[in-house]
FIVOLUM-620869 format. One line per field, with one value per residue: residue number from 1; x, y negated, z of N, C-alpha, C, CB in turn. Coordinates in nm, 2 decimals, padded with zeros to 4 digits. Glycine has a CB too. Layout:
<sites>
pos <- NUM; ...;
n_east <- X; ...;
n_north <- Y; ...;
n_up <- Z; ...;
ca_east <- X; ...;
ca_north <- Y; ...;
ca_up <- Z; ...;
c_east <- X; ...;
c_north <- Y; ...;
c_up <- Z; ...;
cb_east <- X; ...;
cb_north <- Y; ...;
cb_up <- Z; ...;
</sites>
This chain:
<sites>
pos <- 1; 2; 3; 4; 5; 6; 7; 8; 9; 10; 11; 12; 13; 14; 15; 16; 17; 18; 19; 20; 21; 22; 23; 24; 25; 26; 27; 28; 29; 30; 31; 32; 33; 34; 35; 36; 37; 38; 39; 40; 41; 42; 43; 44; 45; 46; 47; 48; 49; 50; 51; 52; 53; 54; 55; 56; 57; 58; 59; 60; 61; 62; 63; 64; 65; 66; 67; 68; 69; 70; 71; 72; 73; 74; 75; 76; 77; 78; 79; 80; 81; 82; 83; 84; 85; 86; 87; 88; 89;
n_east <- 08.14; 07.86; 07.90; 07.90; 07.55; 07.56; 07.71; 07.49; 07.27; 07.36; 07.38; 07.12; 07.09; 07.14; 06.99; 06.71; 06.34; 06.20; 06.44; 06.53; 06.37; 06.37; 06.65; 06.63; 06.46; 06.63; 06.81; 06.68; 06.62; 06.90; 06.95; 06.79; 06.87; 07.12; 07.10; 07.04; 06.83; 06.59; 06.69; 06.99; 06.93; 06.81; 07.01; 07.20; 07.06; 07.01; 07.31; 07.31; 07.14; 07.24; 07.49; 07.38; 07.24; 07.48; 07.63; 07.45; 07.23; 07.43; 07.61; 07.79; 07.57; 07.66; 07.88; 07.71; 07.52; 07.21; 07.02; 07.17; 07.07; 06.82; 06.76; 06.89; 06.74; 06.48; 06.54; 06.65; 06.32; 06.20; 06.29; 06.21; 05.97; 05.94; 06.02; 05.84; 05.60; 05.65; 05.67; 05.40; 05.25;
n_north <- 00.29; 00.42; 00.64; 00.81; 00.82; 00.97; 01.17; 01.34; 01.34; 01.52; 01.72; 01.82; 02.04; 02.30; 02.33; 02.42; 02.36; 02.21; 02.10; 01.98; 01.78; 01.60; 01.51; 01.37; 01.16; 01.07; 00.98; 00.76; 00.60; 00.54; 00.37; 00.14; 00.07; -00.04; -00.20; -00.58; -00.69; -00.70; -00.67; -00.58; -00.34; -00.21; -00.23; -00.04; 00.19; 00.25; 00.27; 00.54; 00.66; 00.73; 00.82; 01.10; 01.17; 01.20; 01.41; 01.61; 01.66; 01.62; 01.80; 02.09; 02.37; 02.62; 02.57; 02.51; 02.56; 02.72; 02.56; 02.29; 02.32; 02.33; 02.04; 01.92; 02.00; 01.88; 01.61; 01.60; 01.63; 01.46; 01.18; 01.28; 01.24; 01.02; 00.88; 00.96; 00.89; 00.59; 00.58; 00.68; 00.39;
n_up <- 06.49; 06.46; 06.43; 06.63; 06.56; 06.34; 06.38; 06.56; 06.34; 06.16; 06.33; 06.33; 06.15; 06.30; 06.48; 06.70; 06.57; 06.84; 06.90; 06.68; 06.66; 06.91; 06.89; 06.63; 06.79; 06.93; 06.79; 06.63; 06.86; 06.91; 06.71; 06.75; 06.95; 06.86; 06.63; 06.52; 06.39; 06.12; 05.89; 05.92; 06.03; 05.78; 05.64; 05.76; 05.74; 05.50; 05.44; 05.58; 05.47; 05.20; 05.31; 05.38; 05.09; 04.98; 05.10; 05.12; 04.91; 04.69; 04.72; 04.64; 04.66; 04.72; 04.91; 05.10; 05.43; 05.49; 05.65; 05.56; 05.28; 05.23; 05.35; 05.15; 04.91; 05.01; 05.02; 04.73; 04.63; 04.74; 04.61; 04.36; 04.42; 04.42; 04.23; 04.07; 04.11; 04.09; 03.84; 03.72; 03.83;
ca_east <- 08.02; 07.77; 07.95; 07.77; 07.46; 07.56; 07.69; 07.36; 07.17; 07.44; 07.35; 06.98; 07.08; 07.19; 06.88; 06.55; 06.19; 06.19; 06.57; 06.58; 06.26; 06.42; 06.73; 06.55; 06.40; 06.75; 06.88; 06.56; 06.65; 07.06; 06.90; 06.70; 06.96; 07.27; 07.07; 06.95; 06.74; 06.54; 06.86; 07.09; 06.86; 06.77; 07.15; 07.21; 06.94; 07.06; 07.41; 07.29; 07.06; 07.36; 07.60; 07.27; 07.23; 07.60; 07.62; 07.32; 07.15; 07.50; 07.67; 07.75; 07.47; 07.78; 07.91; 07.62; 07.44; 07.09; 06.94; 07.21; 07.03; 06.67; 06.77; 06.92; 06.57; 06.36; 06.62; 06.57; 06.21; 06.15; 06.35; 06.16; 05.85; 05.94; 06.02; 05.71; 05.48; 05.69; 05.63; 05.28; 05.17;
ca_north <- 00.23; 00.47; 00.80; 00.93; 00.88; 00.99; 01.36; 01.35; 01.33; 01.62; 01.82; 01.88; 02.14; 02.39; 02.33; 02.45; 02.23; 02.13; 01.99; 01.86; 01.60; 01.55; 01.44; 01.27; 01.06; 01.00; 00.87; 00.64; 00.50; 00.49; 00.26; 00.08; -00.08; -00.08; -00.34; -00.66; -00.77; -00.61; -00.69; -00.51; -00.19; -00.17; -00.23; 00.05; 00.32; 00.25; 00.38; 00.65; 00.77; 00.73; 00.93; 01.19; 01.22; 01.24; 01.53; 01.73; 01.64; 01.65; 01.88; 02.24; 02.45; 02.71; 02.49; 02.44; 02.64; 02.73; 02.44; 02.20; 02.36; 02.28; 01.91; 01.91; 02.04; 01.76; 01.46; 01.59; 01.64; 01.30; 01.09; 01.28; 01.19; 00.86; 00.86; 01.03; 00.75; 00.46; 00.61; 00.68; 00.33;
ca_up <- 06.56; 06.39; 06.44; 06.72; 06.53; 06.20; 06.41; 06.60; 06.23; 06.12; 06.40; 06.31; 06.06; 06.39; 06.64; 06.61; 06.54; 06.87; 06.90; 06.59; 06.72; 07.04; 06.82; 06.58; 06.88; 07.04; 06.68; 06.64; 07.01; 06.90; 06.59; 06.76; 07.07; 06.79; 06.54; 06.59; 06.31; 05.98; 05.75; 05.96; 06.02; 05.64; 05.58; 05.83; 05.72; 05.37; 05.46; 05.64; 05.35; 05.08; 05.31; 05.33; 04.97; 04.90; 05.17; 05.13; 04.75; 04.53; 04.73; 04.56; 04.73; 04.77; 05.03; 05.25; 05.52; 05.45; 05.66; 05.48; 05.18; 05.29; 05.37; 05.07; 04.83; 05.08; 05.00; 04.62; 04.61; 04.77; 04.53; 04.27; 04.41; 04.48; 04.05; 03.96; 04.16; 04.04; 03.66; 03.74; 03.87;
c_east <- 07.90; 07.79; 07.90; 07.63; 07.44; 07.61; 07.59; 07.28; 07.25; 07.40; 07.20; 06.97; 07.05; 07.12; 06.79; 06.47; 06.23; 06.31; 06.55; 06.45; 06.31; 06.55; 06.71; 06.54; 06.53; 06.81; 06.81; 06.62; 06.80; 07.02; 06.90; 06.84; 07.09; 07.22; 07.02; 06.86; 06.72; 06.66; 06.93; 07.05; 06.80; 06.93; 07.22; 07.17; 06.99; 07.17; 07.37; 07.23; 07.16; 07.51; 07.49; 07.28; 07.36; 07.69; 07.65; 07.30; 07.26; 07.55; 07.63; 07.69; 07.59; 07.82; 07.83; 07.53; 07.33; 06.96; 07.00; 07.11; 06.94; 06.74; 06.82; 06.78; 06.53; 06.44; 06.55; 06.45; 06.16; 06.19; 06.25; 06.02; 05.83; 05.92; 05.91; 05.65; 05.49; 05.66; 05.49; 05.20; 05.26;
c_north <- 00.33; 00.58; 00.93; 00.97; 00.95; 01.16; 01.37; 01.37; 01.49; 01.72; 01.92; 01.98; 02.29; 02.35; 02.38; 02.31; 02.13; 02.03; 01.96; 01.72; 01.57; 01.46; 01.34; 01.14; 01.00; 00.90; 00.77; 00.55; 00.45; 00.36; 00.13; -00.06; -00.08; -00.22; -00.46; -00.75; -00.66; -00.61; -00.59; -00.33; -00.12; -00.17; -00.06; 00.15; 00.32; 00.33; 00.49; 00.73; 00.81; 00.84; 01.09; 01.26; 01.30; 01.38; 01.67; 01.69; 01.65; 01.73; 02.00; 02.30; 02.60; 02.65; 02.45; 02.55; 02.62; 02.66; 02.32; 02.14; 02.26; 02.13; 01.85; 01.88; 01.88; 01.64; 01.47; 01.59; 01.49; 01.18; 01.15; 01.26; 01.07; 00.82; 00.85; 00.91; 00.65; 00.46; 00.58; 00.52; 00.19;
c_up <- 06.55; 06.35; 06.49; 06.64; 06.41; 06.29; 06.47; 06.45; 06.16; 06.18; 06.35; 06.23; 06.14; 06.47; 06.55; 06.62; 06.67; 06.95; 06.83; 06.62; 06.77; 06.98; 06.74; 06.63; 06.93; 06.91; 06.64; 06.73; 06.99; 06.77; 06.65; 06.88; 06.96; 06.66; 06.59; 06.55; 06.15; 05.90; 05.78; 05.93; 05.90; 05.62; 05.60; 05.84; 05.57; 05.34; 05.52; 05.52; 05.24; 05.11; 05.33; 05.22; 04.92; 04.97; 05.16; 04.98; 04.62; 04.60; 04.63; 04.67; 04.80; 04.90; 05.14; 05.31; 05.47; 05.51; 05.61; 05.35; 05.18; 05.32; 05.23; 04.91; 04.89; 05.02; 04.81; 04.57; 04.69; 04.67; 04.42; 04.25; 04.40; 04.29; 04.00; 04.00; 04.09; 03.88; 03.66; 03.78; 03.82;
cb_east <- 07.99; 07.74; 08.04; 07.70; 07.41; 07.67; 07.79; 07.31; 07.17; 07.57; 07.34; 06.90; 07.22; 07.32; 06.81; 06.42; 05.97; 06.10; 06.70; 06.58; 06.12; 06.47; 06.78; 06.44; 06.29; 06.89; 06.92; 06.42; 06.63; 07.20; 06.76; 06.56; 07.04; 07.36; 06.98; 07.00; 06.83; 06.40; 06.99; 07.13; 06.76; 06.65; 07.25; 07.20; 06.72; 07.10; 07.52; 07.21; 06.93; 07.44; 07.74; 07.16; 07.19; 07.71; 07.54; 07.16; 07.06; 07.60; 07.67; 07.89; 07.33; 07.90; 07.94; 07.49; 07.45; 07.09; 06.90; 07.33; 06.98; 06.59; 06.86; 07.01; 06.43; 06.34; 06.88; 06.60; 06.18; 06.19; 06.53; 06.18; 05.78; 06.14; 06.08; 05.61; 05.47; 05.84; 05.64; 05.27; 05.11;
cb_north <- 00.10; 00.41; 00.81; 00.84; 00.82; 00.88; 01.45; 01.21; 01.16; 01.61; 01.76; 01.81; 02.14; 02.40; 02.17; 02.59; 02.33; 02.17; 01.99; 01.92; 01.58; 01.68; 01.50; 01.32; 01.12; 01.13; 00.92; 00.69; 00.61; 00.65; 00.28; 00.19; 00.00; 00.11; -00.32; -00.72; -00.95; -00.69; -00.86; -00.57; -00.19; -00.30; -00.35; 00.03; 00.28; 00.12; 00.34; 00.63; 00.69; 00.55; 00.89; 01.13; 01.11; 01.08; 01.53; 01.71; 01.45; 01.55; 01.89; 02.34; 02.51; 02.71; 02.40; 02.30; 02.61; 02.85; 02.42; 02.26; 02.50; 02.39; 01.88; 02.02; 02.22; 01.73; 01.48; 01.65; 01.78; 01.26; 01.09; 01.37; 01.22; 00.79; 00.97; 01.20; 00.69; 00.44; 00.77; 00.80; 00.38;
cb_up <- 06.49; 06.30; 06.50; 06.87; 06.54; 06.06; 06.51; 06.70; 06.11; 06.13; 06.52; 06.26; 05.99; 06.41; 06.74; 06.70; 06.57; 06.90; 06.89; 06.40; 06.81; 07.15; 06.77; 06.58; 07.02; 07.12; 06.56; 06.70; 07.20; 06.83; 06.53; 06.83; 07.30; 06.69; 06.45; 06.64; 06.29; 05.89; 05.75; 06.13; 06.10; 05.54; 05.67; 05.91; 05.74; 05.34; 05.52; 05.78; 05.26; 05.10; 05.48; 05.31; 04.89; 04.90; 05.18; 05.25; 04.74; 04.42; 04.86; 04.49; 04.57; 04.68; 04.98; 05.20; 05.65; 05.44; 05.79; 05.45; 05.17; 05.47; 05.50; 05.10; 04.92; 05.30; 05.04; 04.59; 04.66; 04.90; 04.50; 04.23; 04.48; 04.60; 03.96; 03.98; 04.30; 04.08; 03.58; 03.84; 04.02;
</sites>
C-alpha cells in the first residue's frame, strides 16, 4: 500500500535540492489521499519514521552512500535534540 511512497522517500538520497522538494511535495500529497483520519496518519508517519531510523540512523555508515550518511547524522541529531529539550524543560 505504502511502497510507492516509502521508494519515493528512498529516492531523495539520489536527486538534488530541488527534486528532493518536488518529491517531498508528491509524498506529502501520496499521505494525504491514502489516510483518512489523524490516528491513521500518525500511525502511518510513525512507521515510516521507524523504517527511517532503522535504515539510515543504525545502519553501519560503511553501508550507506554519502547522502544515506547525511540523512542518517539529521535523523540522529534530531532525536538528540528532541532528548536534550525534553531534559532541559
Amino acid at each position: 500500500m505504502y511502497e510507492d511512497l516509502i521508494r519515493r522517500l528512498m529516492a531523495l538520497e539520489a536527486q538534488t535540492a530541488n527534486e528532493e522538494a518536488e518529491t517531498l511535495r508528491k509524498a506529502v500529497d501520496a499521505i494525504d489521499d491514502l489516510v483518512e483520519d489523524r490516528n491513521a496518519l500518525r500511525s502511518e508517519l510513525t512507521a515510516e519514521m521507524l523504517m527511517l531510523w532503522r535504515e539510515y540512523a543504525m545502519a553501519d555508515d560503511s553501508t550507506l552512500t554519502p547522502a544515506a550518511k547525511r540523512l542518517g547524522a539529521e535523523l540522529l541529531a534530531a532525536f538528540d535534540a528532541r532528548v536534550s529539550s525534553s531534559v532541559k524543560g
